[in-house]
MARTIVO-662153 format. One record per residue (C-alpha): x, y, z; residue number from 1. Coordinates in pm, whole numbers, plus 50000, padded with zeros to 5 digits. Layout:
[r [X,Y,Z],NUM]
...
END
This chain:
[r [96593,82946,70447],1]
[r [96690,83186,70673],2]
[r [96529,83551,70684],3]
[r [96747,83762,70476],4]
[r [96871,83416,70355],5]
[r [96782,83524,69967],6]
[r [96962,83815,70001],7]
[r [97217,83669,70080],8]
[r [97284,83442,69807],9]
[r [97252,83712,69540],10]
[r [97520,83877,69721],11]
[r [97710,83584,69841],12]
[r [97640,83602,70149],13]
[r [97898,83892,70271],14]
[r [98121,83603,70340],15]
[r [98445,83702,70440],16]
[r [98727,83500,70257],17]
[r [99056,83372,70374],18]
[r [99283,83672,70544],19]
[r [99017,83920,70451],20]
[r [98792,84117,70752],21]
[r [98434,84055,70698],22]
[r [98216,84344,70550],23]
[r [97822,84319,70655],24]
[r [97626,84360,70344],25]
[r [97351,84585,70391],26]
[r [96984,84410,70446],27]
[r [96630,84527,70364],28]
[r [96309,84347,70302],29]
[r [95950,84398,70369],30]
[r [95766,84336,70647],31]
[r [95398,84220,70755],32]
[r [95332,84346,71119],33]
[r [95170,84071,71284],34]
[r [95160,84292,71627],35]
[r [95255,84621,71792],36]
[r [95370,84676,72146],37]
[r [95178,85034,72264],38]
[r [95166,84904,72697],39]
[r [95262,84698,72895],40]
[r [94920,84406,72807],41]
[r [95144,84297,72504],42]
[r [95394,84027,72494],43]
[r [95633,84221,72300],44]
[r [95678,84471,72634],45]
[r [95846,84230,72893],46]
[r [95860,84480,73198],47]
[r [96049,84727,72986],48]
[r [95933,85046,72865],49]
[r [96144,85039,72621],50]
[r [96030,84788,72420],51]
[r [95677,85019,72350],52]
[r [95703,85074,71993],53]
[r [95839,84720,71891],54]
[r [95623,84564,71648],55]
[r [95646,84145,71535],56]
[r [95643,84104,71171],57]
[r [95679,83840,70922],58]
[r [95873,83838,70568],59]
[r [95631,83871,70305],60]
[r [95854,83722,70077],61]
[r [95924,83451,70326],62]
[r [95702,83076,70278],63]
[r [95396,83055,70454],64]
[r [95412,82821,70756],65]
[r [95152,82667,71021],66]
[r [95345,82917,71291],67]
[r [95234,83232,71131],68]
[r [94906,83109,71254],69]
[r [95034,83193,71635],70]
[r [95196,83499,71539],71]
[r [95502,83420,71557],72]
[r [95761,83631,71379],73]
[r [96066,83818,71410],74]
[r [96083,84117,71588],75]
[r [96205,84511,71478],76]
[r [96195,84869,71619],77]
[r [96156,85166,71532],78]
[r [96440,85288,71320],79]
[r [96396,85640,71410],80]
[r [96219,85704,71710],81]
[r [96206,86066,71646],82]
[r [96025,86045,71313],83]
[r [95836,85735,71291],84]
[r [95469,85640,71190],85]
[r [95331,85389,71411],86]
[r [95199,85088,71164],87]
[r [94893,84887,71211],88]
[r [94886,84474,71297],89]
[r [94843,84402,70869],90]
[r [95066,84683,70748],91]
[r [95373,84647,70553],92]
[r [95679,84830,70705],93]
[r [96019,84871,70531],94]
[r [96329,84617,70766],95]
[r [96634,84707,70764],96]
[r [96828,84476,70973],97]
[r [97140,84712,71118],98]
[r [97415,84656,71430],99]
[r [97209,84701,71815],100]
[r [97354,84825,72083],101]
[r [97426,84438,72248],102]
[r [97680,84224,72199],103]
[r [97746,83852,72106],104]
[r [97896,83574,72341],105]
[r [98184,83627,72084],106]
[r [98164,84021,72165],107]
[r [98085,84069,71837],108]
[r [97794,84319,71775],109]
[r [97469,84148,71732],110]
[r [97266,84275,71479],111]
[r [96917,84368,71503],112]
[r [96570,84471,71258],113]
[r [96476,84823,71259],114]
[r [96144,84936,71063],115]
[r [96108,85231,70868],116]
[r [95803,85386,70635],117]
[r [95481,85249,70659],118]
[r [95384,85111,70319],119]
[r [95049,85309,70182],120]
[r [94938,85003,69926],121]
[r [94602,85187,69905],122]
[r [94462,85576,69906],123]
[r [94312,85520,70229],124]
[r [94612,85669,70467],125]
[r [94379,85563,70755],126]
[r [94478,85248,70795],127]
[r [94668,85003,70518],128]
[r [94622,84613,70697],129]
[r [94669,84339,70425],130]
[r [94578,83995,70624],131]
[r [94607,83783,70296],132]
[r [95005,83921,70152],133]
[r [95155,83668,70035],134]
[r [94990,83355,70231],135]
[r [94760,83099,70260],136]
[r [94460,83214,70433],137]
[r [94405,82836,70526],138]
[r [94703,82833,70715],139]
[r [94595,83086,70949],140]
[r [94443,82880,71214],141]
[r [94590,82538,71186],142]
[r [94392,82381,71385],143]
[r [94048,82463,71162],144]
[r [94233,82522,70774],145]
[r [93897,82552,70648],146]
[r [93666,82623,70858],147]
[r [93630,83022,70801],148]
[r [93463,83234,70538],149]
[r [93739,83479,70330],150]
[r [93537,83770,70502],151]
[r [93634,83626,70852],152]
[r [93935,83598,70797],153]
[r [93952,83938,70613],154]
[r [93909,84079,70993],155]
[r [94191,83884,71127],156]
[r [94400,84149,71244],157]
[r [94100,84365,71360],158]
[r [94105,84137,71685],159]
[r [94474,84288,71760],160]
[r [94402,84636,71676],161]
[r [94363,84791,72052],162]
[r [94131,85087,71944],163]
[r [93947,84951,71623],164]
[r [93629,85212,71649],165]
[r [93960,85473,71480],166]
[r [93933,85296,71180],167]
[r [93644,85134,71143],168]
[r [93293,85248,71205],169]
[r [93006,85046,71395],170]
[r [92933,84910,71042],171]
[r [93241,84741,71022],172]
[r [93280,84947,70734],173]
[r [93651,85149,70683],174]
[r [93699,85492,70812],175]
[r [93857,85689,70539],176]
[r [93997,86076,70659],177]
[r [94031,86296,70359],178]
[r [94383,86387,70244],179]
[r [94509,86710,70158],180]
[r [94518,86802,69828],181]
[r [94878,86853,69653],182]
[r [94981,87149,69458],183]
[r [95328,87120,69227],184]
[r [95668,87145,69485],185]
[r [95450,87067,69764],186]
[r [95604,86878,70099],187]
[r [95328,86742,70295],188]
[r [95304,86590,70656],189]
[r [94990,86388,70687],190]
[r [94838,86173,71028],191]
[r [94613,85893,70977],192]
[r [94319,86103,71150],193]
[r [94328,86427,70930],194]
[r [94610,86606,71104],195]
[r [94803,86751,70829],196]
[r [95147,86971,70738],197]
[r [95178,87153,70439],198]
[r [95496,87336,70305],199]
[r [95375,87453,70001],200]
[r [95405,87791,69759],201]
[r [95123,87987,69581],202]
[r [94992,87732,69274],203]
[r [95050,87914,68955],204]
[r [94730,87992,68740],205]
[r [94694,87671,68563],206]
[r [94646,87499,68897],207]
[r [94487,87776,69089],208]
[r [94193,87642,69290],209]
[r [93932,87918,69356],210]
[r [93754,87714,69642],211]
[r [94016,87836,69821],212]
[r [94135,88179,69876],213]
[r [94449,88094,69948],214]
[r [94525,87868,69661],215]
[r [94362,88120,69427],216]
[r [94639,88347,69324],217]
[r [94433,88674,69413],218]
[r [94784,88830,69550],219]
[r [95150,88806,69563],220]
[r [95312,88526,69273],221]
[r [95346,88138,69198],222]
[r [95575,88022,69467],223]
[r [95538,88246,69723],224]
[r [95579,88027,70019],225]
[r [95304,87966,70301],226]
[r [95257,87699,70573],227]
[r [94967,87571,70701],228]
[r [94865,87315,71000],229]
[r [94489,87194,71008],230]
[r [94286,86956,71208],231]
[r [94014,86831,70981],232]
[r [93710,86602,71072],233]
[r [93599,86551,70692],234]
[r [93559,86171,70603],235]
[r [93475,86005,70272],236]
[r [93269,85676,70220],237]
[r [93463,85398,70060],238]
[r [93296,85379,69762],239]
[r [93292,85799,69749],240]
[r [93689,85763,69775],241]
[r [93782,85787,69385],242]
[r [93569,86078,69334],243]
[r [93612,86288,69681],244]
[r [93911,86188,69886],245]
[r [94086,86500,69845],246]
[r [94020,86870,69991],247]
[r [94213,87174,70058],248]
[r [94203,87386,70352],249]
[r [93931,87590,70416],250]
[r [94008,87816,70763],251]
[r [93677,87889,70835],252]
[r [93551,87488,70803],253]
[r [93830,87328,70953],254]
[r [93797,87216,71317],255]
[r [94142,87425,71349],256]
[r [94445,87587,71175],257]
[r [94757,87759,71189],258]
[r [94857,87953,70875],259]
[r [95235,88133,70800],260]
[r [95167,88334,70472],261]
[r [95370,88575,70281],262]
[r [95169,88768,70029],263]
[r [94824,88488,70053],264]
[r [94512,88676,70161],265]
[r [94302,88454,70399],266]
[r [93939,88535,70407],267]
[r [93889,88507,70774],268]
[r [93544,88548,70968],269]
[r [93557,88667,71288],270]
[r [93419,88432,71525],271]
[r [93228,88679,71719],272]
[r [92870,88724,71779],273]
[r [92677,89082,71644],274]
[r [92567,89305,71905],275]
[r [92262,89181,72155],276]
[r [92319,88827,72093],277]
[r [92229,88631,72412],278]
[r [92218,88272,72251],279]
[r [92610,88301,72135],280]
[r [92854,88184,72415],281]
[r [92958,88531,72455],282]
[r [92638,88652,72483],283]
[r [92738,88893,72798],284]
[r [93047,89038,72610],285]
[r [92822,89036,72285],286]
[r [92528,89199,72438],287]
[r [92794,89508,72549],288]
[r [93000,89523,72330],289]
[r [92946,89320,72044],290]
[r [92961,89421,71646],291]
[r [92697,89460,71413],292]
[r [92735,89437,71051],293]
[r [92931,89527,70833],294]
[r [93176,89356,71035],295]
[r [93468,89589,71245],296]
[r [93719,89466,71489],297]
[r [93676,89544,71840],298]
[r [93941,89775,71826],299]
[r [93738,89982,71576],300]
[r [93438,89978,71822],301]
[r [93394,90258,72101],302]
[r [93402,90039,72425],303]
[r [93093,90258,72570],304]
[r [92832,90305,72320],305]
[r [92902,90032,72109],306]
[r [92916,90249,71842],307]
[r [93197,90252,71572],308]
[r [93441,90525,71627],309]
[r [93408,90720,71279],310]
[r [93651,91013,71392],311]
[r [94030,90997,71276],312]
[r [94099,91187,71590],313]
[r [94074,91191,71894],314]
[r [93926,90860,72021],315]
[r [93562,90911,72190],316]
[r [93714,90745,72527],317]
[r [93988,91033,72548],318]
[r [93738,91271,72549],319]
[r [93484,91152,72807],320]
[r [93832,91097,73030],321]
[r [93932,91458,72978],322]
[r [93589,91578,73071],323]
[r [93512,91379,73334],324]
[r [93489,91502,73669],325]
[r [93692,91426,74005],326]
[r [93574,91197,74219],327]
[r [93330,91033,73929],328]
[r [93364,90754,73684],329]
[r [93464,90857,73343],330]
[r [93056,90842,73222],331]
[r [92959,90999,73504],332]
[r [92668,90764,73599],333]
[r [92849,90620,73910],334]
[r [92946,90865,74221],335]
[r [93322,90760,74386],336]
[r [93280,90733,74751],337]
[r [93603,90802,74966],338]
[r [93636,90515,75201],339]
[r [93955,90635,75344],340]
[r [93952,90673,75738],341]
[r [93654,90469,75736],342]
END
């Protein structure tokens, strides 16, 4: 049986009959990815830069033989190479199988597989491998069908994965990133390593999360729209994962973030050092110029005494620059020495 062979015969085929053109019947299945070309070390590249991103996959539907053993497979690419997710050797990615750009001896256009979503068949967005879908783990070396433990070959595809210390830790144990917790209407753009998108509104009271200022409702109404782009480094143990895989963003935790709000108020804190701090890694600035509490921008603070400006006037700087003298600096302290002619 061919690969979209049972397809096929649910749908006859897409046989064209006598003095009719033939119509290609669309084709999907699922897909086991058995490799992924990311340089030029991997079969799959062939001297041609344009095979990076191919990945060899099996049918998980398809019977298990003795060549899956060697890897051998069909091979797809990416559907959309301007919004794809890169799977993992053990993931399951959607096939469609769609016209290429090359042509048949009969210059008829070949067809070709194309992958599409990655298939998430657990929380852990981290990485999704299933060695055992659909087939015989005995058949996986067949030259030794018995001679390995189910947690050996559990690890079968960690041996493919280029940079396995990503998702797994020394302990061999998972590495699971948090994910970002939804509100209702949310759109969300997640990485595998904590990166994450959201396009999201204010949550209305029932759902209102006070952990989070943002998410807390303390201004504007339900829906009013904000963006936000964060880099987290928060990870959760696998057996933590059911209790405490999901957080929200949290500006001043996060390891970075971009925020577009409309009404939210976002209790930022300044990431500057109080006043005579020589530890901090702005100690010079700091010791100068730096705030003491409560807490004022720098654009509150008089740049000379260090002082904050309390008048609603004239600014303290103005006036040391009117009364300064020619041929001194504005504080007076430092005489100007005409070097002209010299």
């Amino acid at each position: 049986m061919g690969f979209f062979d049972g397809l096929n015969g649910l749908l006859d085929g897409g046989k064209s009959s006598a003095g009719k053109p033939h119509i290609p019947i669309p084709k999907l299945t699922i897909g086991h990815v058995l490799e992924v070309c990311l340089d030029e070390t991997s079969e799959l590249y062939q001297n041609n830069d344009l095979n990076i991103g191919l990945i060899r996959f099996r049918d998980v539907y398809g019977p298990p033989t003795k060549e899956l053993a060697t890897n051998q497979g069909s091979v797809a690419r990416p559907a959309d190479r301007t919004n794809f997710k890169l799977p993992l050797p053990g993931e399951q990615v959607v096939i469609y199988l769609a016209f290429s750009d090359q042509l048949h001896p009969s210059n008829r256009i070949a067809g070709g597989y194309y992958y599409g979503a990655v298939i998430t068949n657990t929380a852990n967005i981290t990485s999704n491998s299933s060695p055992f879908l659909n087939i015989d783990p005995s058949l996986l070396n067949p030259l030794n069908l018995r001679g390995f433990s189910y947690t050996q070959i559990e690890k079968r595809f960690d041996k493919v994965t280029k940079n396995l210390e990503n998702f797994k830790d020394t302990s061999a144990n998972p590495v699971i990133h948090k994910q970002l917790r939804p509100f209702e209407g949310d759109y969300i753009i997640q990485g595998r390593y904590g990166n994450t998108i959201r396009f999201g509104g204010t949550p209305a009271d029932r759902n209102a999360d006070d952990s989070t200022s943002w998410a807390a409702k303390k201004a504007g109404q339900p829906g009013d729209p904000i963006i936000t782009i964060r880099l987290s480094n928060e990870t959760v143990r696998p057996n933590k994962a059911d209790k405490e895989l999901f957080d929200i963003e949290d500006i001043n935790e996060d390891a970075a973030s971009i925020y577009l709000t409309s009404t939210q108020e976002i209790p930022l804190k300044l990431a500057v050092p109080d006043k005579g701090n020589r530890e901090h890694p702005l100690a010079s600035w700091a010791y100068t110029y730096g705030i003491s509490s409560p807490q004022v921008l720098p654009s509150e603070t008089n740049m000379y005494d260090g002082e904050q400006n309390k008048s609603k006037g004239d600014k303290k700087s103005d006036k040391v620059n009117q009364d300064a003298k020619p041929g001194s600096d504005p504080a007076g302290s430092t005489e100007i020495i005409d070097t002209e002619g010299a």
